[in-house]
VEXKENU-285872 format. One record per residue (C-alpha): residue in one letter; y negated, x, z negated. Coordinates in Angstrom, 1 decimal, padded with zeros to 4 digits. Example, Ala and Ser with C-alpha at 12.3 -4.5 7.8 and 13.67 -1.06 7.14 Angstrom:
<lonu->a, y->004.5, x->012.3, z->-007.8>
<lonu->s, y->001.1, x->013.7, z->-007.1>
***
This chain:
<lonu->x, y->000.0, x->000.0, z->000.0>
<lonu->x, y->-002.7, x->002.8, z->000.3>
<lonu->x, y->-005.2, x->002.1, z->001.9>
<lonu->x, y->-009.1, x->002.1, z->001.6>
<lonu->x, y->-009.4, x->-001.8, z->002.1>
<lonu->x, y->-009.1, x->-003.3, z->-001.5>
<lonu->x, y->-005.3, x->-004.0, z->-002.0>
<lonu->x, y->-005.2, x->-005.6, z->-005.4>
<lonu->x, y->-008.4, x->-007.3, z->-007.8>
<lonu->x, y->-008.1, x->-007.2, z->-011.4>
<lonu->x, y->-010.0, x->-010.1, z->-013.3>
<lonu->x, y->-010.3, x->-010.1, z->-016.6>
<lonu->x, y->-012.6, x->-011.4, z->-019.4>
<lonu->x, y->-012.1, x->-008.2, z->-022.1>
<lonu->x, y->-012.5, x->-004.2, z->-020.5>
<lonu->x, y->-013.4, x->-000.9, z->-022.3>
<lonu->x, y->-015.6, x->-000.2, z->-024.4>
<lonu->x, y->-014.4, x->-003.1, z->-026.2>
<lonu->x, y->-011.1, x->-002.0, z->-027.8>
<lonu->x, y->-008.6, x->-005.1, z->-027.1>
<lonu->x, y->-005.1, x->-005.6, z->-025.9>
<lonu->x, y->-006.3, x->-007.8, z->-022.8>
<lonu->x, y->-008.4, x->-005.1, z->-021.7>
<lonu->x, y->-006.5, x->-002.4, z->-022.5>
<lonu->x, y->-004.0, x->-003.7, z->-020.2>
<lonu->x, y->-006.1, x->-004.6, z->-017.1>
<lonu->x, y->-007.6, x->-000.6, z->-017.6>
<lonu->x, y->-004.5, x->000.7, z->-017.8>
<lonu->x, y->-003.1, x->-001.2, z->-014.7>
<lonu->x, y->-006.1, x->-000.5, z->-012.4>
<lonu->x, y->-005.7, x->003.6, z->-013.6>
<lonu->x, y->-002.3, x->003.5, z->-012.7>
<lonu->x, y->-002.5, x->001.6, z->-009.1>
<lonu->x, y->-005.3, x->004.2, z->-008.4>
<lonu->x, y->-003.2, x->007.1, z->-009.0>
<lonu->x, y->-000.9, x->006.0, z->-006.4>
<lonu->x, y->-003.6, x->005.4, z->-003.7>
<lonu->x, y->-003.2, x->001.6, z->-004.1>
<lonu->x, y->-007.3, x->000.5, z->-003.8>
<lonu->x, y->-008.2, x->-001.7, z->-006.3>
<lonu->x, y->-011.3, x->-003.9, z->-007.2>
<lonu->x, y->-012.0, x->-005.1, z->-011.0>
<lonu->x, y->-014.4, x->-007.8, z->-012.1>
<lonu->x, y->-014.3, x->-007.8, z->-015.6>
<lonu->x, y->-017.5, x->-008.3, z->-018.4>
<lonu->x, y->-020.7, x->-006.1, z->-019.8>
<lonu->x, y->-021.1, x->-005.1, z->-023.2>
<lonu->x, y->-024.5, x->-004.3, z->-023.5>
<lonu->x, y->-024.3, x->-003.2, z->-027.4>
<lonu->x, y->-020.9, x->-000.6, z->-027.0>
<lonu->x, y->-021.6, x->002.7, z->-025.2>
<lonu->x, y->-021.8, x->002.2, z->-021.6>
<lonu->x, y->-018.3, x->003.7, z->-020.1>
<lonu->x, y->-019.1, x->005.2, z->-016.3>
<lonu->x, y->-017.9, x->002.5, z->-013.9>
<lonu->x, y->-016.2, x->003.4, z->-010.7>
<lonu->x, y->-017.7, x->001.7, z->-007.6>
<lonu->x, y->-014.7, x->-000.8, z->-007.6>
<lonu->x, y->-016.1, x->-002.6, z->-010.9>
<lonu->x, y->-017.5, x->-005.2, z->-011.0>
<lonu->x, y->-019.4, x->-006.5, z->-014.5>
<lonu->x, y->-019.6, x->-009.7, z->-013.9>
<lonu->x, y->-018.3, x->-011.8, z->-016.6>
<lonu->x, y->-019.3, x->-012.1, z->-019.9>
<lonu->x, y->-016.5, x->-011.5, z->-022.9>
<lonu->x, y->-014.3, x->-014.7, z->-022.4>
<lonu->x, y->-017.0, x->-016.0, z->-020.9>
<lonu->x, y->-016.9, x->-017.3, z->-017.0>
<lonu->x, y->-020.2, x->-018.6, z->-016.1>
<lonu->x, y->-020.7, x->-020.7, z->-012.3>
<lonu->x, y->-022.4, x->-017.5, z->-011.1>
<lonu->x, y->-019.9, x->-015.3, z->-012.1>
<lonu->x, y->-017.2, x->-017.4, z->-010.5>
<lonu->x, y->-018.8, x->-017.2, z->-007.3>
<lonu->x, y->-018.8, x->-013.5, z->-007.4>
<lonu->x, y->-015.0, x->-013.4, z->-008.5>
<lonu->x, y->-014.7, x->-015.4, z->-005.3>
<lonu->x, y->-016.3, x->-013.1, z->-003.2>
<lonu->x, y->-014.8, x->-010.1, z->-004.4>
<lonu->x, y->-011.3, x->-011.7, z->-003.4>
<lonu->x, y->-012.2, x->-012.6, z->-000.1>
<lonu->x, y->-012.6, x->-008.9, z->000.5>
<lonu->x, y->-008.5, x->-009.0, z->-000.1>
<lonu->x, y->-006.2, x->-008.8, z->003.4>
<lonu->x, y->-004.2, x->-011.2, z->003.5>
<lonu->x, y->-001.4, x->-010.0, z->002.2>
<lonu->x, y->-003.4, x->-008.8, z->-001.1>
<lonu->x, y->-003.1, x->-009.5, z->-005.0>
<lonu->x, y->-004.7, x->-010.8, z->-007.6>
<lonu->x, y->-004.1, x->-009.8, z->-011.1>
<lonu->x, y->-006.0, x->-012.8, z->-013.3>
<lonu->x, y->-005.5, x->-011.0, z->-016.8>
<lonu->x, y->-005.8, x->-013.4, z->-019.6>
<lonu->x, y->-005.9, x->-017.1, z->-019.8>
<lonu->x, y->-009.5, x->-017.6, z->-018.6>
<lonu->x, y->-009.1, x->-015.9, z->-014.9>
<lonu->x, y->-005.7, x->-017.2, z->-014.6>
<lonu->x, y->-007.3, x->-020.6, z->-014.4>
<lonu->x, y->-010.2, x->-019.3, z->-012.6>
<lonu->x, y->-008.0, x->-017.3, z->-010.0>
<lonu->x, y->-005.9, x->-020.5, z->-009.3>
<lonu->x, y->-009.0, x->-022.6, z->-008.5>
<lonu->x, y->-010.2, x->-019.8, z->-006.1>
<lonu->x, y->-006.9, x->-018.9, z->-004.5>
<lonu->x, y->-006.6, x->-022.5, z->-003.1>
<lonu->x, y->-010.0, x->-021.7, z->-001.1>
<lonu->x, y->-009.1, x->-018.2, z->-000.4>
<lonu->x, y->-005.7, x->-018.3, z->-000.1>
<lonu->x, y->-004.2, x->-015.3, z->-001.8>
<lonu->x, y->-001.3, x->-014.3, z->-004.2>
<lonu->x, y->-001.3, x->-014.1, z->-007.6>
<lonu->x, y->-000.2, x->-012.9, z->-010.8>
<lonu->x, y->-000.8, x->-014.7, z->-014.3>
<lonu->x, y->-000.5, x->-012.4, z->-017.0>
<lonu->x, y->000.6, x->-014.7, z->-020.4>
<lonu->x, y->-000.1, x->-012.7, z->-023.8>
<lonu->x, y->001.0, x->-013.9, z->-027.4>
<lonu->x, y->-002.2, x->-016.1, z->-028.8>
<lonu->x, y->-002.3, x->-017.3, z->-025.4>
<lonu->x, y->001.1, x->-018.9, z->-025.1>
<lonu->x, y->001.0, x->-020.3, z->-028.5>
<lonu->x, y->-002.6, x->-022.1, z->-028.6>
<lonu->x, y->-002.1, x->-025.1, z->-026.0>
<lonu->x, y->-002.4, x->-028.8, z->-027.3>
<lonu->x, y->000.3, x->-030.8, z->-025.4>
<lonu->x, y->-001.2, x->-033.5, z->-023.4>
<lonu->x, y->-005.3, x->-032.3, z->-023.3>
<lonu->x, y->-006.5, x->-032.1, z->-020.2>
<lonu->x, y->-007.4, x->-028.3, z->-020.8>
<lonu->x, y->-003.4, x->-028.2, z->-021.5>
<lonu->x, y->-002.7, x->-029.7, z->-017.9>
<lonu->x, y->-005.3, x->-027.0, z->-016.4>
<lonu->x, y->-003.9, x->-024.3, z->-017.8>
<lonu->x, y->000.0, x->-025.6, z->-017.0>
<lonu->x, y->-001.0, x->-026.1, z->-013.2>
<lonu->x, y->-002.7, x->-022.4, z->-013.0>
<lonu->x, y->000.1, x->-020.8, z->-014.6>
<lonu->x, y->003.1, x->-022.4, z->-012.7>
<lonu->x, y->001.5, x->-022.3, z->-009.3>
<lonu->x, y->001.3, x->-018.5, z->-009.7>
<lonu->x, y->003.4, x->-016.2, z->-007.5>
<lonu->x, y->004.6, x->-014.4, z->-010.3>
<lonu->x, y->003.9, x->-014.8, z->-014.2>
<lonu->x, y->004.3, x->-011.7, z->-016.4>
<lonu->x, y->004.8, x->-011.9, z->-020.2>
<lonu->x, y->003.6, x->-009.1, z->-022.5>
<lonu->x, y->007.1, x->-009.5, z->-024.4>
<lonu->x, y->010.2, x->-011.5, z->-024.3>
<lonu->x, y->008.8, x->-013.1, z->-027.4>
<lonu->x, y->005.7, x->-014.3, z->-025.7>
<lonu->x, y->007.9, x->-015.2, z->-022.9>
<lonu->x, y->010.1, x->-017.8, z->-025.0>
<lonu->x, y->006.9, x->-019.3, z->-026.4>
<lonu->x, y->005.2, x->-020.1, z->-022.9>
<lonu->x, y->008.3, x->-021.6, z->-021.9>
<lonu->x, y->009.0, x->-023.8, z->-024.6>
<lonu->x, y->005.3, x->-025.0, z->-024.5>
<lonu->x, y->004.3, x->-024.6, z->-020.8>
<lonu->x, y->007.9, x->-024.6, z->-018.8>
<lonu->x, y->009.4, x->-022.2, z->-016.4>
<lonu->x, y->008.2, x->-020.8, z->-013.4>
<lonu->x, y->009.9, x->-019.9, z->-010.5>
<lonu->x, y->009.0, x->-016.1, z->-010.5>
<lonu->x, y->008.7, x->-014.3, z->-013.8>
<lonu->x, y->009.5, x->-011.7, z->-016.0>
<lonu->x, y->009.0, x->-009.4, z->-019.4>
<lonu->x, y->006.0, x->-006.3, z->-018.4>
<lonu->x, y->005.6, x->-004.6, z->-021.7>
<lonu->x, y->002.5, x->-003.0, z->-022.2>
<lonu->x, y->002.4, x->000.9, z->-022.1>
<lonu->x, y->000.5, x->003.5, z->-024.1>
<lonu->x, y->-001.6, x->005.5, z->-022.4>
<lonu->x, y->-000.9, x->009.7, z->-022.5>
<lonu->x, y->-004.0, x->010.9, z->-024.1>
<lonu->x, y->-002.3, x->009.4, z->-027.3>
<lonu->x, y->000.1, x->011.8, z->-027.8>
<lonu->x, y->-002.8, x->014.4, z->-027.5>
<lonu->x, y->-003.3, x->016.2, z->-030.8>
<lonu->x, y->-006.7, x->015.0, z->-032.4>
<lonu->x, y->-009.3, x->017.6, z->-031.7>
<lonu->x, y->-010.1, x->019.7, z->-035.1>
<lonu->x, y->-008.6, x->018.2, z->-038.8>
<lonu->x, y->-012.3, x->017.1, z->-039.9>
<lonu->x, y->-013.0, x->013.1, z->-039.9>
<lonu->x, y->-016.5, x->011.7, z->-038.9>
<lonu->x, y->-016.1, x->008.5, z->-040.7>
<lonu->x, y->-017.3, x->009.9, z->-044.6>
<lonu->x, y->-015.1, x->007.5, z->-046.4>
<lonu->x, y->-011.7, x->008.5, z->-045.2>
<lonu->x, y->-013.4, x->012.3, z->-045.1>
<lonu->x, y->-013.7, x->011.9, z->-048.6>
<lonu->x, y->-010.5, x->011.2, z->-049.4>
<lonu->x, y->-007.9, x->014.0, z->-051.3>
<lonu->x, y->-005.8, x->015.6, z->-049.4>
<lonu->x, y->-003.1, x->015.2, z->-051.8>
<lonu->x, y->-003.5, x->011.3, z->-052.1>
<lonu->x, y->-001.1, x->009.1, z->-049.2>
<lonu->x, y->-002.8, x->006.6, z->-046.9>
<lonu->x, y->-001.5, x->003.7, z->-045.8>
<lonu->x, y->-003.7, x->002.2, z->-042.9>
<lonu->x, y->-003.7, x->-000.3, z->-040.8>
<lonu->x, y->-005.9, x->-000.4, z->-037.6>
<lonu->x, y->-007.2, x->-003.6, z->-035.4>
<lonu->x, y->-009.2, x->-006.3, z->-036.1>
<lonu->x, y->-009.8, x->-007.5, z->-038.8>
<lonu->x, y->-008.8, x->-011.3, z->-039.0>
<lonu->x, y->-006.1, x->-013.5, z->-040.8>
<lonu->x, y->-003.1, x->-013.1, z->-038.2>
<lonu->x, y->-003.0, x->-009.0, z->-038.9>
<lonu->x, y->-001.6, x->-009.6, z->-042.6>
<lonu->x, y->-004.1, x->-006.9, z->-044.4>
<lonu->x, y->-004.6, x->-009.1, z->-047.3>
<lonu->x, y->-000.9, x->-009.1, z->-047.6>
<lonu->x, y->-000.1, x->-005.5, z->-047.1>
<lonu->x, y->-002.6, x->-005.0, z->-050.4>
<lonu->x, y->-000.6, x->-007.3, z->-052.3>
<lonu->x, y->002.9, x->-005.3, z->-051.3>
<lonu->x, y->001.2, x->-002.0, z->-052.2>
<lonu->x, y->000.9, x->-003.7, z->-055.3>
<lonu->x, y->004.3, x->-004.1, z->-055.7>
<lonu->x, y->005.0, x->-000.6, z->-054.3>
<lonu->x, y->003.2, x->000.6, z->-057.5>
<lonu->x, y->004.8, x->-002.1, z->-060.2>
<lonu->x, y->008.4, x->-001.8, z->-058.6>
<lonu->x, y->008.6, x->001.7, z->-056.9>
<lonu->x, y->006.5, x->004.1, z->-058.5>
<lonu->x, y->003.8, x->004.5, z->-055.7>
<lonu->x, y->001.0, x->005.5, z->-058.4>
<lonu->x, y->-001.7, x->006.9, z->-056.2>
<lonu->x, y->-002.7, x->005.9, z->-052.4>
<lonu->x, y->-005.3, x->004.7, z->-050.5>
<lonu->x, y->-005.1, x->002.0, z->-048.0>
<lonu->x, y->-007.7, x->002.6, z->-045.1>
<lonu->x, y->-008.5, x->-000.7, z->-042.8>
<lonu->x, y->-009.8, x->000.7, z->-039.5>
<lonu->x, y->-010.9, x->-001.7, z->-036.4>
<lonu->x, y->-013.6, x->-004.3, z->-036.0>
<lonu->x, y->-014.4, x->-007.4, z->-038.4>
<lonu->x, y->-013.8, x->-010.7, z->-036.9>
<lonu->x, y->-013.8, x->-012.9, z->-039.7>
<lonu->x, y->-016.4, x->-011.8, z->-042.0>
<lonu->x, y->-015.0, x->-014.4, z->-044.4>
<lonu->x, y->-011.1, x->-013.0, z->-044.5>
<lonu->x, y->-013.1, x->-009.1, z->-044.9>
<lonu->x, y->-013.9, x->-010.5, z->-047.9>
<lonu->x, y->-011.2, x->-011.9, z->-049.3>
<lonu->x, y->-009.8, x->-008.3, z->-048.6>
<lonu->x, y->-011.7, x->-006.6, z->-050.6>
<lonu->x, y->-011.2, x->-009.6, z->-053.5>
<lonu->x, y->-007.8, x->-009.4, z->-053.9>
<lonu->x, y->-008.0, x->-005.3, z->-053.5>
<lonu->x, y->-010.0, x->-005.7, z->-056.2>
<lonu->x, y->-007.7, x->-008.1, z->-058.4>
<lonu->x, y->-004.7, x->-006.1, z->-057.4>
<lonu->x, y->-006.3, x->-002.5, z->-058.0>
<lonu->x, y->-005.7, x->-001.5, z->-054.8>
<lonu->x, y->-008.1, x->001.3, z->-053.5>
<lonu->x, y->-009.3, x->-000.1, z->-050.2>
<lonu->x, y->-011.5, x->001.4, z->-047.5>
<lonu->x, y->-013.0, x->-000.7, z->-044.5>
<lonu->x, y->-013.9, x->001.7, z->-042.1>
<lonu->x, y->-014.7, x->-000.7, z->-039.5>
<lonu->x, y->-014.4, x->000.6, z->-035.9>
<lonu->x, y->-013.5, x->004.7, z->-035.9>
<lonu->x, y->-013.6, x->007.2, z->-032.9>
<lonu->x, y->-010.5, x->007.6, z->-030.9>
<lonu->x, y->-010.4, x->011.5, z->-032.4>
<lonu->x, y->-010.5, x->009.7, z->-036.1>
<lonu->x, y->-008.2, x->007.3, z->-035.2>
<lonu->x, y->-005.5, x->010.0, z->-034.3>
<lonu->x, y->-006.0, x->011.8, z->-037.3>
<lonu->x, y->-006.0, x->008.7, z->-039.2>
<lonu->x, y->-002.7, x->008.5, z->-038.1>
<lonu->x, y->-001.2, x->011.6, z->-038.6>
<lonu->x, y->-002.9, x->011.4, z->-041.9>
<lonu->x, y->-001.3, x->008.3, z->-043.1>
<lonu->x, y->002.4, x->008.0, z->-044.8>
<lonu->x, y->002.8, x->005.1, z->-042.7>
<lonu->x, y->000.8, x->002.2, z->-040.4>
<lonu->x, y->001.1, x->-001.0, z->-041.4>
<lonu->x, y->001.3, x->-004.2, z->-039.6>
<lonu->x, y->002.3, x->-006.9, z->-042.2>
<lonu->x, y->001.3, x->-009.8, z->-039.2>
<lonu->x, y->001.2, x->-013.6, z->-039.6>
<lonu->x, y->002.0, x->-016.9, z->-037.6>
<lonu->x, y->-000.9, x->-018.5, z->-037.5>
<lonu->x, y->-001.9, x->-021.9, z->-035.3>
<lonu->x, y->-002.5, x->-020.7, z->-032.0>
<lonu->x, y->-002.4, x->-017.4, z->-032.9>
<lonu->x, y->000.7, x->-014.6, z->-032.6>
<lonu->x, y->001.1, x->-010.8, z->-032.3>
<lonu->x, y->002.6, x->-011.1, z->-028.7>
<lonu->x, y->003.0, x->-007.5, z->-028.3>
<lonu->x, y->001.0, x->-005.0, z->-030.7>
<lonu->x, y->-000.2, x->-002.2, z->-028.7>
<lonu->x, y->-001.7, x->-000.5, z->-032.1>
<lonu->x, y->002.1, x->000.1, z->-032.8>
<lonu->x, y->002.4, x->002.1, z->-029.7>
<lonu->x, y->-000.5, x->004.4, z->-030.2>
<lonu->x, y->000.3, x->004.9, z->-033.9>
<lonu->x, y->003.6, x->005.8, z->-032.9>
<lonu->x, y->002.3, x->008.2, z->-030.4>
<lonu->x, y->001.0, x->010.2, z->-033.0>
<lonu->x, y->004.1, x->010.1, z->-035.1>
<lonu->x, y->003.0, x->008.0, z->-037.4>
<lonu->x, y->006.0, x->005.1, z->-037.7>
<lonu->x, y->004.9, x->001.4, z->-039.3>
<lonu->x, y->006.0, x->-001.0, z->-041.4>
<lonu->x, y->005.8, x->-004.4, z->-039.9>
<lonu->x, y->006.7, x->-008.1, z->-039.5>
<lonu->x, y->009.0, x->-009.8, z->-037.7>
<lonu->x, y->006.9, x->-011.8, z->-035.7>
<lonu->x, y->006.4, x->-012.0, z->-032.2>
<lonu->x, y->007.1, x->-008.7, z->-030.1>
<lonu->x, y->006.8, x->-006.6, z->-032.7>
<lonu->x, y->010.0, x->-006.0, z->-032.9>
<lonu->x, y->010.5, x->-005.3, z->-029.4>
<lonu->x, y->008.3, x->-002.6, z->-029.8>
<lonu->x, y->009.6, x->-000.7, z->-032.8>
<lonu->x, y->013.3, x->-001.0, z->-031.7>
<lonu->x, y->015.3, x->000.3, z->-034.3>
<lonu->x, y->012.5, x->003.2, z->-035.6>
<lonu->x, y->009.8, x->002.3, z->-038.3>
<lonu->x, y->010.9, x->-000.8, z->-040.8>
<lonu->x, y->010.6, x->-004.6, z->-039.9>
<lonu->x, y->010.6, x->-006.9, z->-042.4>
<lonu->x, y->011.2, x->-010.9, z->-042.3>
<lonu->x, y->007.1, x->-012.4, z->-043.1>
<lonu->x, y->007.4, x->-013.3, z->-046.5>
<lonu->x, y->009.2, x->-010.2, z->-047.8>
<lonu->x, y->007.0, x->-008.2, z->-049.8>
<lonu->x, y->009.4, x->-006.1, z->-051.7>
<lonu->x, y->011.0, x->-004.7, z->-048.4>
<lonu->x, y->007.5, x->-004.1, z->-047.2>
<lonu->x, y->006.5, x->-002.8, z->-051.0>
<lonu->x, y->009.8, x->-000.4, z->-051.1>
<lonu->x, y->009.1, x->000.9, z->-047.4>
<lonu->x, y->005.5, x->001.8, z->-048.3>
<lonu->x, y->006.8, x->004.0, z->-051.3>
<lonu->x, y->009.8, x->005.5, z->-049.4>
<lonu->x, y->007.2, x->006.7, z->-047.0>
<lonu->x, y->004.6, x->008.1, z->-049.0>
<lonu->x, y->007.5, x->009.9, z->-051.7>
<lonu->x, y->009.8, x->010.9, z->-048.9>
<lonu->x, y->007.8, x->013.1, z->-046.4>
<lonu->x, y->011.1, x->014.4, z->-044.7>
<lonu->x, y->012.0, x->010.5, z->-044.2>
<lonu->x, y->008.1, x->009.6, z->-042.9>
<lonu->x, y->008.8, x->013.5, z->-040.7>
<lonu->x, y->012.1, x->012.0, z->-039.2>
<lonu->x, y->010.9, x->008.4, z->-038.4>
<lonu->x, y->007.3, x->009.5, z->-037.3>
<lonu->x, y->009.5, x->011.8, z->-034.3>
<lonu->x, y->011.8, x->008.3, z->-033.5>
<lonu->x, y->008.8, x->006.8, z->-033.2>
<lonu->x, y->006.7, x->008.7, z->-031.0>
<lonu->x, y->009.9, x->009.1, z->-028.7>
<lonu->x, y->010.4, x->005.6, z->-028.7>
<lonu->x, y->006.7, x->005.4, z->-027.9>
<lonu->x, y->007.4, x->007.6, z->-024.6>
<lonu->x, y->009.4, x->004.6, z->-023.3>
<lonu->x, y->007.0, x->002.2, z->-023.0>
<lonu->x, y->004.3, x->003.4, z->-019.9>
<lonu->x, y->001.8, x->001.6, z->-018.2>
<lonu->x, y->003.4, x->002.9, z->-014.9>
<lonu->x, y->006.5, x->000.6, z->-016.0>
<lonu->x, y->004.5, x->-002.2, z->-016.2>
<lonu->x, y->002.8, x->-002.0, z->-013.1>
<lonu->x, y->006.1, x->-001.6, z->-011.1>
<lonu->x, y->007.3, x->-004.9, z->-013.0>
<lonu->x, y->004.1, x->-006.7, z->-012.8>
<lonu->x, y->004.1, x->-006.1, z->-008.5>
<lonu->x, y->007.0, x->-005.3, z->-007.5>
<lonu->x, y->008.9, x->-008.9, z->-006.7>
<lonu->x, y->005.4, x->-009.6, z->-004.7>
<lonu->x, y->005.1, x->-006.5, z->-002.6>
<lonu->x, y->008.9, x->-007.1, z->-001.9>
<lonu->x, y->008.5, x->-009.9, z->-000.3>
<lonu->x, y->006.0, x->-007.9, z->002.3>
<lonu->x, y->008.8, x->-005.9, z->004.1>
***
């Protein structure tokens, strides 16, 4: 497919600088389609407050962040017009999925309807937005699920397409890089001993991550197991100002040492990581809301830093047999991994390496073959 025409158009309503799954994803896709000549086209949003990334020529900042406005629509169109034919579109998230279908039936086009945790579980059965979104996503040409549990909760709720199939996410190389220097620029976790474990956990901070339920199992990691002296460092932007606070309440009526760093460098993150006795991930099931995938899983892993998480969603997908998954409400097997981690290093040593080997499986090259190869089959 290499060619100078645009092949394939990403659209998607999240993009770097802003540090999500969705647009982690669509970057990760258009780097790797570029690096094997395939021409490519993005329209994704601005963020006018984050540190402007350099765009390529091919992208397009269009939209605003899950926001598709009537003018922006009409660009989207345009930009896929300048498909051949026999071109692809890659709608990204929920919102372009629906926008892509509307616009493929003008500009006739293939597509592909990428369906991510949240996404899959938020539809109300019978609303008319249900029936909008049910139409876009079945009359795709191929639908790709972030994880097999994402793809079992689309089609209990939505139904089954004709063309489909599990992409897992990758993890992009630069995460296995070593972190440049040992010094942190965030003060807080700067300031911490050397000697003391951290436990961290890193994404946003909101309900269906579980942090306020990771303080009270390092609770019990210090009453049951003997895990006297740690820190727990919460690293990744504050969505819910309300559920920060009730962090740092019941930190505070457990005795839990807590630090919100709130959104750290990539260099911090990776020392963060190889810092820590463990990442946590202690996730929820919440209305409408899931950890389809849990891409924070691969980078800590990348850095040999293994996790304790929930079963819930694709998470265990992801961690496979290294790290420790735990059923939702059990906070002694989360409490007693916590400890074994931070009192064992040989055992955190040993699962850290399974980790950031199991971590090498998952590439975003992988999911780019999956995501396009049925369609481009169909060419020849």
């Amino acid at each position: 497919m290499t060619n100078t025409t645009p092949q394939i158009a990403i659209l998607t309503c999240e993009y770097p600088p802003f540090p999500g799954g969705i647009g982690t994803y669509a970057a990760g896709i258009d780097a790797v389609l570029r690096q094997d000549g395939v021409a490519t086209i993005v329209a994704a949003p601005g963020y006018p407050s984050l540190p402007s990334p350099t765009d390529l020529e091919s992208t397009h900042r269009i939209f605003g962040h899950h926001k598709i406005s009537l003018r922006s629509a009409w660009k989207a169109a345009m930009l896929i017009s300048q498909l051949p034919d026999q071109g692809i579109v890659l709608a990204a998230d929920l919102r372009t999925v629906v926008l892509t279908h509307f616009i493929t039936r003008l500009v006739r086009r293939r597509y592909v309807a990428m369906v991510h945790g949240s996404e899959a579980s938020k539809f109300r059965a019978n609303s008319i937005a249900f029936w909008v979104a049910r139409r876009a996503y079945l009359n795709a040409n191929f639908v790709a699920y972030n994880s097999h549990a994402t793809r079992k909760i689309f089609e209990e709720k939505i139904g089954t397409p004709d063309v489909g199939g599990v992409t897992h996410l990758g993890v992009d190389e630069r995460w296995f890089e070593s972190p440049a220097g040992d010094q942190f620029q965030n003060a807080q976790i700067a300031s911490i001993d050397k000697a003391t474990p951290i436990i961290c956990s890193v994404g946003r901070v909101e309900a269906r991550k579980g942090q306020t339920t990771t303080i009270q199992a390092l609770a019990l990691a210090r009453s049951n197991f003997g895990l006297e002296k740690f820190v727990y460092v919460v690293a990744g932007k504050i969505e819910e100002p309300k559920y920060a606070s009730a962090i740092v309440d019941e930190a505070r009526s457990a005795g839990v040492e807590v630090i919100l760093a709130g959104r750290l460098s990539e260099n911090d993150l990776k020392l963060l990581y190889a810092r820590s006795v463990c990442h946590a991930l202690l996730a929820e099931e919440l209305p409408g809301k899931i950890e389809g995938f849990g891409l924070v899983l691969l980078e800590a892993a990348a850095q040999g830093c293994p996790s304790v998480a929930t079963n819930v969603g694709g998470i265990p997908e992801v961690l496979g047999d290294t790290g420790k998954v735990v059923e939702a409400n059990d906070l002694e097997g989360a409490a007693k991994a916590f400890a074994d981690y931070a009192q064992s290093p040989m055992m955190r040593s040993a699962s850290g390496e399974a980790a950031r080997i199991r971590a090498n499986e998952f590439t975003w090259r992988k999911c780019a073959e999956k995501t396009f190869s049925v369609l481009i089959a169909t060419e020849t």
